[in-house]
Each structure stands twice: as structure tokens, then as C-alpha cells.
C-alpha positions in Angstrom: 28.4 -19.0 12.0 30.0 -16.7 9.1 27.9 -13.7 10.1 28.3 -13.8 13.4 31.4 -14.1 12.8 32.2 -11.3 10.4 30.1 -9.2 13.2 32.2 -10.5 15.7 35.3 -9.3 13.3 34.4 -5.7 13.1 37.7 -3.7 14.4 38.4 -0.5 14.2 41.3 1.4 12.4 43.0 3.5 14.2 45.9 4.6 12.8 47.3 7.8 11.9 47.0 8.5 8.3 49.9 9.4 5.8 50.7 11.8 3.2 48.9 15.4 3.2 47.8 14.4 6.5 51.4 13.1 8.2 52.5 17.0 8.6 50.2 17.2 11.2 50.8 13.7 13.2 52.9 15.8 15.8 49.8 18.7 16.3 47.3 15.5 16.0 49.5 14.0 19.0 48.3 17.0 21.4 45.2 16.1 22.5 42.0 18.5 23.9 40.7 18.6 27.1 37.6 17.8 25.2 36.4 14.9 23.4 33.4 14.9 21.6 31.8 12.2 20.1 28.1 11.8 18.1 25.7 9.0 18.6 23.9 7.5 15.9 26.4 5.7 13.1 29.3 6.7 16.2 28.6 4.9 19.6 25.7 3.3 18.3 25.6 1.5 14.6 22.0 1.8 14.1 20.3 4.8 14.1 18.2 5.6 17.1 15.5 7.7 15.6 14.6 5.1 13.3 14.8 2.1 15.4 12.3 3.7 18.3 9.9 4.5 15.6 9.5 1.0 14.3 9.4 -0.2 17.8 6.7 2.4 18.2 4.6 1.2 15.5 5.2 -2.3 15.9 3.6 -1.7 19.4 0.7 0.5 18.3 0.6 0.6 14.4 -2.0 3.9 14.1 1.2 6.3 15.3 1.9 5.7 11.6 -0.4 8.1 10.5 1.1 10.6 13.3 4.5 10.6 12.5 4.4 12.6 9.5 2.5 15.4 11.3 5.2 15.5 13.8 7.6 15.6 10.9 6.1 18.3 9.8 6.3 20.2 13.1 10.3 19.4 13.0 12.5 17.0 13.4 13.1 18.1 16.3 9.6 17.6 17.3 9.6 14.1 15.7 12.5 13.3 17.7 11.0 14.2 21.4 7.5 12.9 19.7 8.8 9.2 19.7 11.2 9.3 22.8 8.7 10.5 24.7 6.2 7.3 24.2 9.2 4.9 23.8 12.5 4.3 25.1 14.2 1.2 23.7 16.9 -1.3 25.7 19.6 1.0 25.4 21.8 -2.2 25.9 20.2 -4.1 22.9 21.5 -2.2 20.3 24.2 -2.8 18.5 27.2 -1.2 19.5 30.6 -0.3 18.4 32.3 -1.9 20.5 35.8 -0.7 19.7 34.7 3.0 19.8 33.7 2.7 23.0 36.8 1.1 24.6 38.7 4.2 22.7 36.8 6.7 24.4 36.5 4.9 27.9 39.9 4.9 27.6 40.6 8.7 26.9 38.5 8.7 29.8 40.8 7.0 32.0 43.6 9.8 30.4 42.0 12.1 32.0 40.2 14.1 29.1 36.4 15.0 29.4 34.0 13.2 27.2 30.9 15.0 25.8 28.3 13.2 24.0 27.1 15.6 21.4 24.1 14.3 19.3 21.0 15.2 17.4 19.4 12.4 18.8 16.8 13.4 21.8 17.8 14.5 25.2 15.9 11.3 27.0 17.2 8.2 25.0 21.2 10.6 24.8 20.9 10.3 28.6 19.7 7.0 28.7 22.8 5.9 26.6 24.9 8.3 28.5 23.7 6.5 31.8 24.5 2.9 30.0 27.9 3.3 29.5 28.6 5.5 32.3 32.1 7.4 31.1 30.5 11.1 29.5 31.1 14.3 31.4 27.9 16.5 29.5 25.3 15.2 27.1 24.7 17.8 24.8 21.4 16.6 22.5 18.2 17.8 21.1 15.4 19.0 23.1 12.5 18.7 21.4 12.5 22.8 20.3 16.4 22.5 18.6 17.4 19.7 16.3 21.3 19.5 17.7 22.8 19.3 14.3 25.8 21.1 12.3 25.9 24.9 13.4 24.0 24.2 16.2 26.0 21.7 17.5 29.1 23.3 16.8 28.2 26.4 19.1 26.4 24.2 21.8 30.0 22.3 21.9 32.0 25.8 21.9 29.6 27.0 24.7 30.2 23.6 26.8 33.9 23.2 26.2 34.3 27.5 27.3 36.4 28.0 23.8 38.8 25.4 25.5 39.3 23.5 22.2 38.2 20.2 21.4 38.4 16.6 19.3 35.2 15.7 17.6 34.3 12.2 16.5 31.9 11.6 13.6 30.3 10.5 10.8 28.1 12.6 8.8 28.7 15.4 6.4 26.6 17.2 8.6 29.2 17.6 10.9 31.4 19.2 8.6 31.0 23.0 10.5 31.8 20.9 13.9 35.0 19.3 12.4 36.2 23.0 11.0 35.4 24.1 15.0 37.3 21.3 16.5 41.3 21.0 17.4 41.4 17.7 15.8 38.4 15.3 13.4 38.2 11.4 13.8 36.1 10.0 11.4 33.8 6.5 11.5 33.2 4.4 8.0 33.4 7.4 6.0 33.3 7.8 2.3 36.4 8.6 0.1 35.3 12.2 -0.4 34.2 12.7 3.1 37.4 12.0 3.9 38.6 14.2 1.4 36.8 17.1 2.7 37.1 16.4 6.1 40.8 16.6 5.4 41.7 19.9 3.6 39.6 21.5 6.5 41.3 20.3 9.3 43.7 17.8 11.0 42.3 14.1 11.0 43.5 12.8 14.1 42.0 8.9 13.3 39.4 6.8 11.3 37.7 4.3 12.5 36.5 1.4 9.8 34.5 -1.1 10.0 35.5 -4.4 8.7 32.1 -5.5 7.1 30.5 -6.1 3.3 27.4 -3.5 2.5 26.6 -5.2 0.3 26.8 -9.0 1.1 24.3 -7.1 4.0 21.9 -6.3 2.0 21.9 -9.8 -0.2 21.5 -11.5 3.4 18.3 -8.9 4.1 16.8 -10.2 1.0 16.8 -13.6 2.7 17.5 -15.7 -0.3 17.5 -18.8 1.6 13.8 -18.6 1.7 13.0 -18.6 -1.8 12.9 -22.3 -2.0 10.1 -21.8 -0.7 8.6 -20.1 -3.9 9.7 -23.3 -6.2 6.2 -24.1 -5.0 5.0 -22.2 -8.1 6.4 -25.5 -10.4 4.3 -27.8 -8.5 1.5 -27.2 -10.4 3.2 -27.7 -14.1 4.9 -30.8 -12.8 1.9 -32.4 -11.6 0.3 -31.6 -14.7 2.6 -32.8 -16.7 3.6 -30.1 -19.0 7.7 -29.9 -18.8 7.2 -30.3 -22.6 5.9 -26.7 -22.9 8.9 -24.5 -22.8 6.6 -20.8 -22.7 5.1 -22.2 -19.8 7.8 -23.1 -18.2 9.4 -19.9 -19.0 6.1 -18.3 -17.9 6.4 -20.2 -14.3 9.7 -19.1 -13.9 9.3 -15.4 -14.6 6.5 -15.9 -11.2 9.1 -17.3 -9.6 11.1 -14.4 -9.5 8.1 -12.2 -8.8 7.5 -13.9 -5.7 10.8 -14.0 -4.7 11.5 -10.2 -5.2 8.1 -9.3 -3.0 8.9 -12.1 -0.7 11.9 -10.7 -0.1 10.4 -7.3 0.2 7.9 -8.3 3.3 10.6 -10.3 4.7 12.5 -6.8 5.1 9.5 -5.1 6.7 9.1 -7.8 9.3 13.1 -7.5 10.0 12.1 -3.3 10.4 9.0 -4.0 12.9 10.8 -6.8 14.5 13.9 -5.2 15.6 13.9 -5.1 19.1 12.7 -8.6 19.1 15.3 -10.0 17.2 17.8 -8.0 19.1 16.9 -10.5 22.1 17.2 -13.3 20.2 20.8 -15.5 20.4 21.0 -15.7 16.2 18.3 -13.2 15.2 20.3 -10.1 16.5 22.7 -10.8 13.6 20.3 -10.1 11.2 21.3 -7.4 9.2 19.0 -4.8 10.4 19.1 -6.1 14.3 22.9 -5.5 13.8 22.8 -2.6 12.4 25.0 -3.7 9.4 22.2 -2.5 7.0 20.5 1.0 8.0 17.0 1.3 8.3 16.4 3.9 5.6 18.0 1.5 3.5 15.3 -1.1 4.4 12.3 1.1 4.0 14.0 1.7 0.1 14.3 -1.7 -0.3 10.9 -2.2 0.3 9.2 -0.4 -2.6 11.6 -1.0 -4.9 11.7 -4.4 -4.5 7.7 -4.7 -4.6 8.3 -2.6 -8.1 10.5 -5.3 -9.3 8.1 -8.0 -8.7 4.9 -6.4 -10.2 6.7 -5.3 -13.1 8.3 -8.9 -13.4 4.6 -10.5 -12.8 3.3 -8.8 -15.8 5.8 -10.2 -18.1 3.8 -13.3 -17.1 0.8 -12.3 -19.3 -1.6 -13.4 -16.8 -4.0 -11.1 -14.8 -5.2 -14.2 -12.9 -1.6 -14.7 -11.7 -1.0 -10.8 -10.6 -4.5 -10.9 -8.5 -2.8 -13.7 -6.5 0.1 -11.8 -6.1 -1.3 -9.0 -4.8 -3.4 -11.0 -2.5 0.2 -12.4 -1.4 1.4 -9.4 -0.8 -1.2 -8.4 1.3 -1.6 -11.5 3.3 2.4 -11.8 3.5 2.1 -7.9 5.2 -1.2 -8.8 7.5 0.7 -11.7 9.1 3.8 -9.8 9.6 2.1 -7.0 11.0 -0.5 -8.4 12.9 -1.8 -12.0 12.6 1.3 -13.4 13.4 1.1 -12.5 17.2 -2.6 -14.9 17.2 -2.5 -18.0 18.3 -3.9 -20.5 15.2 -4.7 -17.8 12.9 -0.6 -17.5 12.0 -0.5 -20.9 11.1 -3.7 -20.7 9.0 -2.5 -17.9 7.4 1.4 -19.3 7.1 -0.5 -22.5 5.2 -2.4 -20.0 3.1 0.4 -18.1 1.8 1.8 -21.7 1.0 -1.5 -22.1 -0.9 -1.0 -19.0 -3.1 2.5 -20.2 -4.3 0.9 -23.3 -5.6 -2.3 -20.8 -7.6 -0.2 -18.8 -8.8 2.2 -21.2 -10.4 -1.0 -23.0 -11.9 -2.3 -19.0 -13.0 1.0 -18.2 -14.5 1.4 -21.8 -16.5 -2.0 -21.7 -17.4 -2.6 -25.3 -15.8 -5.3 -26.2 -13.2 -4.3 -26.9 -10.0 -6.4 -30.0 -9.0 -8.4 -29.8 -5.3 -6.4 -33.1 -4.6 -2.9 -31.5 -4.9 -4.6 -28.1 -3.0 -6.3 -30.6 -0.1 -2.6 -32.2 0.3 -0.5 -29.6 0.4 -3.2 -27.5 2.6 -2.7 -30.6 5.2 0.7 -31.0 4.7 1.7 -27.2 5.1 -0.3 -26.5 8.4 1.9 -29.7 9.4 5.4 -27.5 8.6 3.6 -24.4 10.4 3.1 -26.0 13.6 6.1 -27.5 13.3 7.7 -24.2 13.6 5.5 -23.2 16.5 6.5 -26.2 18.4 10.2 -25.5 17.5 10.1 -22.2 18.4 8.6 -23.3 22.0 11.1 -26.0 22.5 13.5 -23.3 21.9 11.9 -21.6 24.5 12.3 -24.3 27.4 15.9 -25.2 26.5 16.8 -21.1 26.6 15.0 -18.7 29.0 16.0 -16.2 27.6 13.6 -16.4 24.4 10.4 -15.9 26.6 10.0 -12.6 25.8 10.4 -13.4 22.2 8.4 -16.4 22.2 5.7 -15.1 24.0 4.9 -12.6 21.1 3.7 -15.2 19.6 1.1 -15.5 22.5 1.8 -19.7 22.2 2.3 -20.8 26.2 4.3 -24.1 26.7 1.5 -25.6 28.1 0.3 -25.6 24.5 2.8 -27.7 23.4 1.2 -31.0 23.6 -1.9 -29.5 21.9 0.5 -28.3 18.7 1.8 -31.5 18.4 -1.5 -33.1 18.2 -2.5 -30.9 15.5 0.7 -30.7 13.3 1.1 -35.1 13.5 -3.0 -34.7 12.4 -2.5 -32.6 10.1 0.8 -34.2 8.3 -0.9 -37.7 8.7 -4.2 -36.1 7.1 -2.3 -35.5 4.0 -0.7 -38.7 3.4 -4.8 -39.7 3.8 -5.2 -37.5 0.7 -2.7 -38.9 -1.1 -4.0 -42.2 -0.8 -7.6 -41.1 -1.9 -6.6 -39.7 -4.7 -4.4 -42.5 -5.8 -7.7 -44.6 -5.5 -9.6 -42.0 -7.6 -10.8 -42.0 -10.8 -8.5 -39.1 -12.0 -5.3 -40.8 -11.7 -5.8 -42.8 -14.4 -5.8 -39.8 -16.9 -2.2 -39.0 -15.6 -0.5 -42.3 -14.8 -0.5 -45.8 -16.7 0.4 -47.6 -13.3 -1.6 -45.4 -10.3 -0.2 -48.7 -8.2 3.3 -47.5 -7.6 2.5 -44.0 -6.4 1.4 -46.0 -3.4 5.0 -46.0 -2.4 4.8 -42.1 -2.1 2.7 -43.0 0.8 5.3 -44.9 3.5 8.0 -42.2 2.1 5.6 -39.4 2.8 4.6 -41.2 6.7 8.4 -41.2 7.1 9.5 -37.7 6.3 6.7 -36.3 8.4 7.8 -38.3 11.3 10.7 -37.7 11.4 10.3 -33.9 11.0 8.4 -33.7 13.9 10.9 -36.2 15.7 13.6 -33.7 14.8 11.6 -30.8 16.0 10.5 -32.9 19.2 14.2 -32.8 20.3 15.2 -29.4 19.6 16.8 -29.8 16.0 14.1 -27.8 14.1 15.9 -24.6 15.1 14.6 -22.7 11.3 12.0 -23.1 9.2 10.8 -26.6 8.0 10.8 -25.7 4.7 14.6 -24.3 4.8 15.8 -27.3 6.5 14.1 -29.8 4.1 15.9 -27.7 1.3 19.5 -28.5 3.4 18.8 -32.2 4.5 20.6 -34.2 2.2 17.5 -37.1 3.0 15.0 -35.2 2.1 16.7 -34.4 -1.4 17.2 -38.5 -1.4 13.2 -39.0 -0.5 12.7 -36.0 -3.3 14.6 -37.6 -5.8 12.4 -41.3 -5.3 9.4 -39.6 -5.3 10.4 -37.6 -8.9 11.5 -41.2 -10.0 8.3 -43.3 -8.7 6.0 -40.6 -10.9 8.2 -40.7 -13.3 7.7 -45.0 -13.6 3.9 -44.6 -13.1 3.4 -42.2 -16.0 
């Protein structure tokens, strides 16, 4: 609710500012015949170079290795490159809304609009056509990157010398703001401001009222690293709390994971864009909205992979950095590929549980047992076909995720079959549990085995009613997320840690 709602609270400042610039309020007040506006960062929030070239890739992945050798052609090049093979749903993208009711209204006052962007010719028109109010789309062709200069004398040659108001963003548009009669300016920095304003009459500025960086924190998706405190299953079940360096150990792989988690959650948000731009909650996202740039993604991506493999060697253990780099490279597979394969993402979504619970045993120096591995292998396909069946219900109760949910290649006459196999499964591992509790190896960890026989019942009954949850459209996130806000799963959490804690 809070980011949709602090999207849905963007507004835009119009006002007339003061000072050095209130001289020239009455000069400001005498408008051009022309208004010119940019597209990227202007009309649309995103950039569209950089969302059609993830949506490229995400369709065929090997224009990876072609895109730099149209880069080196140009950017213009690049530009007509990607537009050419794909042109996104112009009305998907996020949008500034205000702008645009500020220019179709200049419209109705009779000036001309002119849409006057570096972006190519084919998706300039194709926005151009969307919103239906510009006189001239003045854009890049494929030979000429429209920017600075270039776009300053392409505007004087459209406009006749006429004068004209220009609206952007970029300090590349410093030589058309000298040009213009009159500069409005969107989101721009302190000194860009600054500049703009010794060089020419600023007419408005348009803000944006949103947090960068509370963004970029919500990119990171920190709401999933519960997930990671898989790592300290291992220890606990070992019993070894007492050893404070490796607890300290375990923790320091907890971080790791959670800074290259967080970095492969960001790449799926880049190659997922257009999906989650259909998708009623997704397309406030960060990225999908367009409240965190793209380039700022691909940054983010590296440097938070750095973070992690330097933090992982603090860890001391080479064991534990092979299984995070076998993470890593699982966590990218699925969300580049496997993901959209029926059976294999939920074998691989229970194998990246899997690592978690290796490395933690790696980086404590413990052995993870092939009970606790056999149970939580059961247990976690359980939570992934959970999701699938989720994600389908989804599907049923709002048409308008089919195109979304059919990514995933799962049909809703596969429903029935996913339940089958996630009750197996979660049922499978409480089967486990009671093996083990009859084995021989218990009795090496616990004086009374005979009480962790209550884990059983209390295990039956949080799977059940997961999937009873999920069954009636209440599973809308991830399983393991909503465990980690269900107050009774914290109160079946907290029995469990005190019926281990009687049998030892």
C-alpha cells in the first residue's frame, strides 16, 4: 500500500521560482508558439533505450553479445538496432502523468507541441501516436543521435527561428535550453538548476515527490532475506549456539547471501520489466515504475555481487564460497531461463533452498545431516509449488495476469496436478521427520527423542493450512515471506524451538 501510494503521490511543481529568477516572471509569462519537450526522464520516467533492450534480451538472450557491436557502430545505431526488433507497450510504461496533462493542456492553448528526443524515430512515433496531442516528432534516425547541438538546430529548423519553450532533463540539453525563449526543467539537480538558470529564463520545474533512495533499499528486496536465515539451521540443529566464532562465522554468510541475493533479485526485476509492468502490484516495483533507473540496476548488480564475495571470504571457508558461487549461478540460470519450465523452476527454487542450508553448515564448520537435507528438500518443493499454485489462482480470480502467468508455461488445467505434488511433498517431509526421530542418531542429540514427536502434528498443521491459505487465494507472495509475517507461524516457531529445547 505505501508504495503504491507514494507512486500514486508523485505531483509535479510548477511554480514560478523566486529570487534571480523572479525578474523574469513577466518575459516567462509570454509564451512560444512552440513547446518542446524530451522523452526519456520527461514524458516517460524510464528510459526507453534501456527498457527495449532488456525486453530484447529477455526474449532472445544471444542479442547480448550484439549489442555492443552496435554500440560500437553508434548510438545512434544502437538505438534503431533495438527498435527495429522490438517495440514495447508504449502504454505500460510508466508515465508522468502530470507532465502530460501540462502539455495536453498548452495544447488545448493553442501552442504547437514538438516532441524532440534522442530516442528512435519508431518507438518517438509510437509514443507520439499514444498520447495523441504533438504537432512534429523530431527523434533519432538511426544515422544521427538527436542529442544537444543536434537537437537544438533540428528544433530551430522545425520551429522556422519562431522561438520556442523547451522542457528537459539532462545536462545534455544545455545548448537547447540557451536556444530556447524559455527552459522547464524535470527532477533536476541543484547545479543543473544553477546552470540552467544563469543561461536562460526558467519558466517552471517539475519535481517529483519520491525517495531515491528508499527506491533503491526496496530494489534490494530486503524482505526476502529471511529467507537466507536458512544458513543458521545447520548450527542450530547441531547444537553449537555455544561457539561464538561460529556463530559469527554463520552470520558473516548470512550477509553474503543476502548481498548476492539481492543482486540477482535486481537482474530478474531488469529482464522482467515488461512483465511486471502488467502485473496489478509488480508494476510498482522500483524498476517497473521507473522510480530507480535502469543503469542504476545494472551498477547495482556488480557491486553488490563484490560485496558479497568479499564478505564470504571473511568466512575463512573455501567450501562455503564454492557454494556460493554455485548460488550465484543457479540463482542467475533460474531467473534467466529455467524459470519459464514447468517442474524444473521448482526443482531448482528447492535447490537454491538447499544451498542456504550447505553453506551455513560450510561456513560453521558443522555437518549438515541427510535427515535435515531430505526434510527440508521435501518440505521446500512443498513452498515452491505452493507459489505456482498461488500464482495460478491469481490467474483465475484476475484475467488480466494470463500473460504474466503464462510465462511460467503452468496452464490452469495443471492446477489439480500442483496440488497433488506440493500436499505430497509437504506430507513427505513430516514422513522424514518421523523416521529420523525413530533413528538411531537422535539419541546423540536429544535425552528425550519422544517429545520431538510433537513437531510432527505442528508440522501436518502448518503445511495444511499453507496450502488451505493458498487454495483460497490468500498466498498472494512468497510462502516463505508470508511465514516470516504470520504471527502463527512465529507461535508454531516458537513451540517447535521450545520442544527441542526440552528434548535436549
Amino acid at each position: 500500500m505505501g508504495v503504491a501510494a507514494a507512486w500514486a503521490r508523485s505531483k509535479v511543481n510548477v511554480a514560478l521560482l523566486n529570487d534571480n529568477i523572479g525578474s523574469t516572471q513577466a518575459k516567462a509569462g509570454m509564451k512560444s508558439e512552440f513547446l518542446c519537450a524530451d522523452l526519456d526522464g520527461i514524458i516517460l520516467i524510464s528510459d526507453s533505450l534501456w527498457d527495449s533492450a532488456f525486453e530484447l534480451i529477455s526474449m532472445h538472450f544471444w542479442y547480448v553479445f550484439l549489442i555492443p557491436f552496435w554500440r560500437i557502430q553508434g548510438i545512434a545505431v544502437l538505438k534503431h538496432e533495438i527498435a527495429q526488433r522490438v517495440l514495447p507497450d508504449i502504454s505500460k510504461f510508466p508515465q508522468r502523468e502530470e507532465l502530460i496533462e501540462f502539455l495536453r493542456r498548452e495544447r488545448l492553448g493553442g501552442r504547437r507541441l514538438i516532441l524532440a528526443t534522442g530516442a528512435d524515430r519508431r518507438i518517438a512515433s509510437a509514443v507520439a501516436d499514444h498520447l495523441g496531442f504533438f504537432h512534429e516528432v523530431l527523434a533519432s534516425d538511426g544515422v544521427n543521435n538527436l542529442s544537444g547541438e543536434r537537437k537544438r538546430d533540428a528544433i530551430l529548423a522545425a520551429t522556422s527561428g519562431k522561438g520556442f519553450d523547451y522542457i528537459g532533463a539532462r545536462r545534455a540539453d544545455i545548448p537547447v535550453w540557451k536556444a530556447a525563449n524559455c527552459a522547464y526543467l524535470v527532477d533536476p539537480s541543484r547545479r543543473l538548476l544553477k546552470t540552467v538558470s544563469t543561461l536562460n529564463q526558467v519558466g517552471g520545474v517539475f519535481r517529483s515527490a519520491q525517495n531515491r533512495w528508499a527506491s533503491v533499499w526496496q530494489s534490494l528486496r530486503p524482505q526476502h532475506w529471511v529467507k537466507n536465515l536458512l544458513l543458521f539451521v545447520p548450527i542450530v540443529m547441531a547444537h553449537q549456539l555455544n561457539q561464538p566464532d561460529r556463530i559469527s562465522k554463520v552470520f558473516l554468510a548470512f550477509l553474503s547471501f543476502c548481498l548476492c541475493a539481492s543482486a540477482v533479485y535486481i537482474l530478474n526485476d531488469l529482464f522482467d520489466l515488461y512483465a511486471d509492468r502488467l502485473h496489478p502490484k509488480k508494476k510498482f516495483r522500483p524498476f517497473a515504475s521507473g522510480k530507480v533507473p535502469v543503469w542504476n540496476g545494472l551498477a547495482l548488480v556488480p557491486l553488490l555481487l563484490g560485496c558479497g564475495i568479499f564478505v564470504g571470504f571473511l568466512t575463512s571457508s573455501l567450501r562455503f564460497l564454492d557454494i556460493l558461487g554455485i548460488y550465484i549461478a543457479a540463482a542467475t540460470v533460474y531467473s534467466l531461463y529455467a524459470k519459464s519450465i514447468p517442474i524444473l523452476d521448482v526443482l531448482m527454487l528447492t535447490a537454491l533452498y538447499l544451498l542456504r542450508i550447505l553453506a551455513g553448515g560450510a561456513a560453521a564448520n558443522v555437518l549438515v545431516s541427510p535427515w535435515l537435507l531430505a526434510l527440508s528438500m521435501f518440505l521446500m518443493l512443498s513452498l515452491a509449488f505452493t507459489k505456482r499454485n498461488a500464482e495460478l489462482i491469481s490467474r483465475i480470480t484476475n484475467p488480466d495476469l494470463s500473460p504474466i502467468v503464462a510465462k511460467r508455461n503452468y496452464h490452469l488445467q495443471d492446477r489439480e496436478v500442483i496440488q497433488q505434488f506440493g500436499v505430497t511433498s509437504g506430507y513427505l517431509s513430516v514422513l522424514v521427520l518421523a523416521l529420523y526421530i525413530n533413528g538411531r542418531e537422535v539419541t546423540k542429540l536429544y535425552r528425550h527423542p519422544q517429545l520431538i514427536w510433537l513437531a510432527c502434528p505442528m508440522l501436518l498443521f502448518w503445511i495444511s493450512r499453507i496450502w488451505f491459505l493458498a487454495n483460497r487465494g490468500k498466498m498472494s507472495e512468497d510462502p516463505v515471506v508470508f511465514a516470516a509475517r504470520d504471527p502463527l507461524s512465529y507461535l508454531l516457531g516458537v513451540l517447535l524451538i521450545l520442544i527441542l529445547f526440552l528434548a535436549s
